[in-house]
N, C-alpha and C positions, 0 to 999 in steps of 0.2 A: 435633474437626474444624477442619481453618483453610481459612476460607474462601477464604482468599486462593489455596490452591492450586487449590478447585473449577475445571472448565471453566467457560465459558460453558454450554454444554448441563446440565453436571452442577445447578449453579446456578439453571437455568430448573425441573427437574423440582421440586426441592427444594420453588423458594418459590411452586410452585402446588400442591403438595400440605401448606404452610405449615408444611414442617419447618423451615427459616429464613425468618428476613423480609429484604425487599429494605434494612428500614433498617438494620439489623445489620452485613446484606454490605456496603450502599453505608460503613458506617460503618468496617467493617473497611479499606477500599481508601482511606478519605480519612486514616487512620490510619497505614497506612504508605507513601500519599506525603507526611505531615509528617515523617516519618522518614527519607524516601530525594533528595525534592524538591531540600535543598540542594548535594545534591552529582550528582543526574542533570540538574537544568533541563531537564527534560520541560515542563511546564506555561509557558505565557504568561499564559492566564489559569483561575483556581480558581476553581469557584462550591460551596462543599460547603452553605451555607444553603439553596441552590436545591434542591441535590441532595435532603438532606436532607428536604427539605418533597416533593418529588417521591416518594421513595420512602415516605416515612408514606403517603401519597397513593396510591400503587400497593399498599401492605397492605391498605389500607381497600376497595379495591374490587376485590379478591382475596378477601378475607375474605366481603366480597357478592356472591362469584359472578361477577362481573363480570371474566373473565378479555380480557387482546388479545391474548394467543400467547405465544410462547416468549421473546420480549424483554421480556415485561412484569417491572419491577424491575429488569433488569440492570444496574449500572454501567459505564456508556462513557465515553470519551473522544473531542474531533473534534479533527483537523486546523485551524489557527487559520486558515486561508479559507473554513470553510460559517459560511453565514451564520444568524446566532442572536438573534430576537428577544429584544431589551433584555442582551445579553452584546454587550462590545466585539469586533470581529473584526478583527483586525488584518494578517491576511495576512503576518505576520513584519514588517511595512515601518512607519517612522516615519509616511508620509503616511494610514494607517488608524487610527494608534497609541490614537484616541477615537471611532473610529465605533460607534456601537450601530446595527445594523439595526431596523430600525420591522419587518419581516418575517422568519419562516424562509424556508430554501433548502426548495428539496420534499426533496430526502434527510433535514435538519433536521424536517422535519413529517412524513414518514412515521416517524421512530423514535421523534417523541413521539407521533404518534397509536399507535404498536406497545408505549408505556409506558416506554420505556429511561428511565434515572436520567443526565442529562448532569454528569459532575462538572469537567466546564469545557472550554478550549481547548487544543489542546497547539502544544508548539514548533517551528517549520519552519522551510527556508533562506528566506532571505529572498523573498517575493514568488514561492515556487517556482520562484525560479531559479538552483538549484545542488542538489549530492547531498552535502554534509557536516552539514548543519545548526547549521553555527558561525555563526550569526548576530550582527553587530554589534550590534545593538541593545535584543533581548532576554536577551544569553549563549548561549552555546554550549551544547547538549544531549549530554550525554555516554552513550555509550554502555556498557552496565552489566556486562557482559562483561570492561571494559576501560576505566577512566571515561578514562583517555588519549587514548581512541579515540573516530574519529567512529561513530553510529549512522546514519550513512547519512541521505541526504534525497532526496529534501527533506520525506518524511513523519516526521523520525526521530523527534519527539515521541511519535510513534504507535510506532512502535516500541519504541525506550526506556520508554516506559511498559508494552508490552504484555507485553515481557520481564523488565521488575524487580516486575510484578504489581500494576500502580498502576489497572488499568481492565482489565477483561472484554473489550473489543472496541473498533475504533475506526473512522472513517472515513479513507481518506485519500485521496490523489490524485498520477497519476502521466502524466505529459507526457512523461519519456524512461527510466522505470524508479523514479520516487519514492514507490512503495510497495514494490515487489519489493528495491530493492536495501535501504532498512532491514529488512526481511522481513528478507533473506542475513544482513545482517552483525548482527543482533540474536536471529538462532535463532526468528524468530514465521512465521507463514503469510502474506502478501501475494497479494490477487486481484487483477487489471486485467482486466477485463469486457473484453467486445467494446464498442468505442467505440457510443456510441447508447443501452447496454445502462441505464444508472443515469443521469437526469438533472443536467446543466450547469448550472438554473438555480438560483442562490443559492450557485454556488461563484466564487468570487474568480478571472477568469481568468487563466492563465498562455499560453495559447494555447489558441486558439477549434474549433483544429481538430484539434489532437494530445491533449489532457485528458481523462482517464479518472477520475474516483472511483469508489473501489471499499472494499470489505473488509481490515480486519484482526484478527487475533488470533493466540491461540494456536495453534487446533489448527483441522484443517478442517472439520470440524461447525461449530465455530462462526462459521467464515468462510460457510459455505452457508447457517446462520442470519440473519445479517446481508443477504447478498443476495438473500435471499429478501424482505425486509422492501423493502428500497430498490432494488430493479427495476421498470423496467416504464416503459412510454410515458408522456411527458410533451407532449401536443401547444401548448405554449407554448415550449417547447426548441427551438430548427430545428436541433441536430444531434440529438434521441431519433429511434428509429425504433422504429415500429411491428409488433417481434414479440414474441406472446406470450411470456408468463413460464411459465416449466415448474415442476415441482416439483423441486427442485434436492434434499429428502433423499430421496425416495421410491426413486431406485436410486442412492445413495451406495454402501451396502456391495456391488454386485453383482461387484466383480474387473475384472481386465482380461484374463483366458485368451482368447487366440484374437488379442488385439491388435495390432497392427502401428503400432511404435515405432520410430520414428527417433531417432537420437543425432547429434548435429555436431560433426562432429568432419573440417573442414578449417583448412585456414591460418588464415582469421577466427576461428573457434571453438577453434583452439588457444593463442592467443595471452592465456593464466591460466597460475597458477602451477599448478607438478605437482602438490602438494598438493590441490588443486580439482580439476584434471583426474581425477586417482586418487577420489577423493570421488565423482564424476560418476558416473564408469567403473560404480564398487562400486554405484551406484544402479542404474545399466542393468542391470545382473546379477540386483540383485534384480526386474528389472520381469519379468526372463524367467523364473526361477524361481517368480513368480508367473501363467506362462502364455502372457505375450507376445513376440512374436515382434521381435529387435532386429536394427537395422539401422544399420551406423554408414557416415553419407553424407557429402556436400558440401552446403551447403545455400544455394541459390542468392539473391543478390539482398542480405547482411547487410550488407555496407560499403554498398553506394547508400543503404541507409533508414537506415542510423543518419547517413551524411552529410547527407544530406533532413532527418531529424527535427530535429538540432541547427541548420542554415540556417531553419528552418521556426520551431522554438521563440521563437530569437531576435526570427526579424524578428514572430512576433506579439506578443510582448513587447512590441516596440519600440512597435509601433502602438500597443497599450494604452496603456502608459505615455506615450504622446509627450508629453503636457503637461506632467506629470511630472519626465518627465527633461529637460525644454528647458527649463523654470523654476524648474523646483529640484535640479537634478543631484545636488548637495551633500549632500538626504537619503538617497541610497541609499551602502548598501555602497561600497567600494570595486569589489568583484569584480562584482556588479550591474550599477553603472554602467557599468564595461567592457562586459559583454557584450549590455547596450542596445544601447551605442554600435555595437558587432558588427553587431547585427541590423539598425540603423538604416541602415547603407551597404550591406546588397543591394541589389540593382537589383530593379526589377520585373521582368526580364527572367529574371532568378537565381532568385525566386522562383516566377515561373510555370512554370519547367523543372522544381523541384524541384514543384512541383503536377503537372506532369507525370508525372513520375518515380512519385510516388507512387501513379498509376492502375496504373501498369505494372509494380512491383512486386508491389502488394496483387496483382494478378491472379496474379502466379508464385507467391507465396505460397501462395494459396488453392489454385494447382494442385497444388501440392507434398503440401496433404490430400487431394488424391484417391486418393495412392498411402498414405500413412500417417495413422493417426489420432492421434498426437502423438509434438511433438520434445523432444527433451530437449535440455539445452544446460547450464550454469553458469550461476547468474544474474547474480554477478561474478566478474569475475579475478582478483582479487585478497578477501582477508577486511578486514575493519574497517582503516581507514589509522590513523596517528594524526592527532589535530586539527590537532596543531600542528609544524611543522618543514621542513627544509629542503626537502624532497620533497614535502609535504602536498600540495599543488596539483595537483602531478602524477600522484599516485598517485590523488587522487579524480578526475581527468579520465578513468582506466580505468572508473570504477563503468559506466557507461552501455553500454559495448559491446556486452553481448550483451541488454540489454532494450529500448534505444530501437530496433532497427531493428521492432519487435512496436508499438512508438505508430505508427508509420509507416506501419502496414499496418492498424490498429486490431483485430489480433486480440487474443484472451482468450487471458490468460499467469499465471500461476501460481506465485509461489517457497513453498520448504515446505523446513524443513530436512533436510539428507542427511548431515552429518558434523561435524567440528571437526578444525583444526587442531591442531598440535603446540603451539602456545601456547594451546590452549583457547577459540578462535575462533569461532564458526560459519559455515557454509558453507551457500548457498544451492544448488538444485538448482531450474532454472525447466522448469516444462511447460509447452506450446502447444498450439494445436489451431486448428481452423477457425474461423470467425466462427459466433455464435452457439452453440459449444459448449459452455458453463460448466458443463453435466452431465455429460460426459464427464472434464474438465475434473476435477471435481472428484472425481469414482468414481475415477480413477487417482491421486491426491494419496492420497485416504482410502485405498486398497488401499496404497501406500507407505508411509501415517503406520504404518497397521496392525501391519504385517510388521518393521517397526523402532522403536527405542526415541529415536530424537532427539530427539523434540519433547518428553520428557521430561525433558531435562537443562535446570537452573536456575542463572542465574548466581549466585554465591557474594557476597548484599550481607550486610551488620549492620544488621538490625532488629530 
């Protein structure tokens, strides 16, 4: 058996019926990221002692009976903004580069109180502000498909890792699509809740109003695993809201027959390569041969919120950081510092339009599920860029198109893989739905993983 290919789920059943131990597993996955580590720069920071002594820790009171669910023992990895009692958190940026929190983030303490094995921090763009995850200051994360290529960000640690099999599952977070688009361009599953839906406090803000943490891994079991554990009201949060948690596996496998799917497919949503579009298409076909009923529309209101969310991100950046960047400009990034500078000269005036805008949107949005119970879309237009070169810039300013206008509106959004490329790529496929749907949500992900073989192909590393 190698562990390293078990699920998340397959993994959970095992080592509570103690055909493996959690130390074993955690040791196999810190095994082959000493193996894969110098050439993916997935990790910022590694704790395999902690890990280590956590999962002996997790045998022992498994072995007593003493089970806490289906995460107990798993090896995860976070995103380097939640915050982790006595681990540095660095948020990608020089000015954290030595902080230890005296506290966890509640996401951080519900997956220890649930027993996960943390085997450290992983790599992000800097201060989550960008989607390449070439960051100046810890190395660039490469993505393992294509280590030339970026893994997408600004979750892409989580990514990259989840894809060359370095960690079971992982937290990350997504302000304009920084979970979904490394999801796309690394072949893994990315969740983005309904904003509200997973608690704010103890993640490193990027903006206070568009910031989702959410789920990743491989497959979607293990992603409904994960937010099962870390949902649910936080009344010390002012943006959690107050609805109940559902049981998000209990009608995983029901189907989607009878469904009403929309597909986008206007001017804004055609604007990917045909490669992606064709990928998409072939997805749609399959949702209808599994019963549901497609529909390829216009989909109103995508250019206002993706122009909202990117005016929006910056200028709360800017606020955040103000100290920051007016006293030490010189620690950030180059590209960073630019787009401070961006957010820092809206007006108030530009800004309360776009607060505006953004009531008025989410509502056409939300009306748009009245008629359909999810859209299908691309999750980027493009596959994996490279890191580096004369185009780089430009080709990662497409990543966000068709995810951030979904922060804007704080609906629950979903990428899960649908295809690959002629160069062996992967191709994301994003689903949407209402607010508060992530059961739905994810019955339509698992009906697609099902029915298709994607999530089973493995990038080709040497270990």
């Amino acid at each position: 058996m190698n562990l390293i290919d078990l699920t998340l789920t397959e993994a959970s059943g095992l080592i509570a019926k103690q055909e493996i131990s959690s130390e074993e597993l955690t040791q196999a996955h810190l095994e082959r990221t000493y193996q894969l580590e110098p050439e993916l720069n997935c990790f910022i920071t590694q704790t395999p002692d902690l890990a280590l002594e956590r999962a002996r820790a997790a045998d022992l009171e498994i072995q007593q009976g003493d089970s806490r669910g289906s995460l107990h023992g798993i090896p995860i990895a976070l995103k380097d903004l939640y915050e982790t009692r006595g681990i540095i958190t660095t948020a990608g940026s020089l000015f954290f580069e030595d902080w230890v929190p005296e506290e966890n983030g509640v996401v951080v303490e519900r997956l220890e109180d649930a027993g996960t094995v943390i085997l450290g921090k992983l790599n992000m763009h800097e201060i989550a502000l960008g989607v390449t995850n070439n960051n100046p200051h810890f190395g660039a994360c490469h993505n393992p498909w294509d280590t030339d290529r970026s893994p997408g960000g600004s979750s892409g640690g989580s990514g990259a890792a989840l894809a060359a099999g370095l960690c079971m599952g992982s937290m990350g977070s997504d302000t304009g699509g920084s979970i979904r688009i490394p999801a796309s361009l690394c072949g893994i599953v990315g969740l983005k809740p309904t904003f509200g839906r997973v608690s704010l406090r103890g993640v490193v803000p990027l903006s206070w109003n568009l910031d989702h943490p959410g789920p990743m891994a491989r497959h979607v079991n293990d992603v409904a695993l994960l937010l099962q554990e870390v949902a649910g009201y936080d009344p010390l949060d002012p943006a959690s809201v107050d609805v109940p948690v559902p049981d998000y596996l209990v009608q995983l496998t029901g189907g989607v027959r009878g469904w009403r799917i929309a597909v986008a497919e206007d001017k804004y949503f055609a604007k990917a390569e045909d490669e992606i579009l064709s990928l998409v298409r072939n997805a749609a076909e399959e949702f209808a041969s599994l019963g549901a009923q497609i529909s390829y529309v216009e989909f109103p209101g995508a250019y206002e919120a993706a122009r909202g969310n990117g005016l929006m991100v910056t200028s709360d950046a800017a606020a955040f950081h103000k100290e920051r960047r007016t006293e030490q400009p010189e620690k950030f990034g180059v590209d960073i510092r630019q787009r401070l500078e961006t957010g820092a000269a809206y007006t108030s005036s530009e800004y309360s339009l776009a607060r505006r805008n953004q009531s008025v949107v989410r509502r056409k949005f939300e009306n748009f599920f009245e008629d359909y119970d999810l859209l299908l879309s691309p999750t980027t237009p493009i596959p994996a860029p490279h890191l580096e070169g004369p185009d780089a810039v430009e080709q990662a300013g497409k990543l966000t198109r068709f995810t951030a206008p979904f922060n804007f509106t704080g609906l629950p959004a979903i990428s899960i893989p649908c295809g690959y490329t002629d160069q062996g790529l992967p191709v994301g496929l994003q689903i949407v739905t209402r607010p508060w749907g992530e059961p739905a949500l994810l019955r339509a992900a698992q009906a697609y993983e099902s029915a298709t073989a994607w999530h089973e192909r493995r990038p080709d590393l040497q270990s």
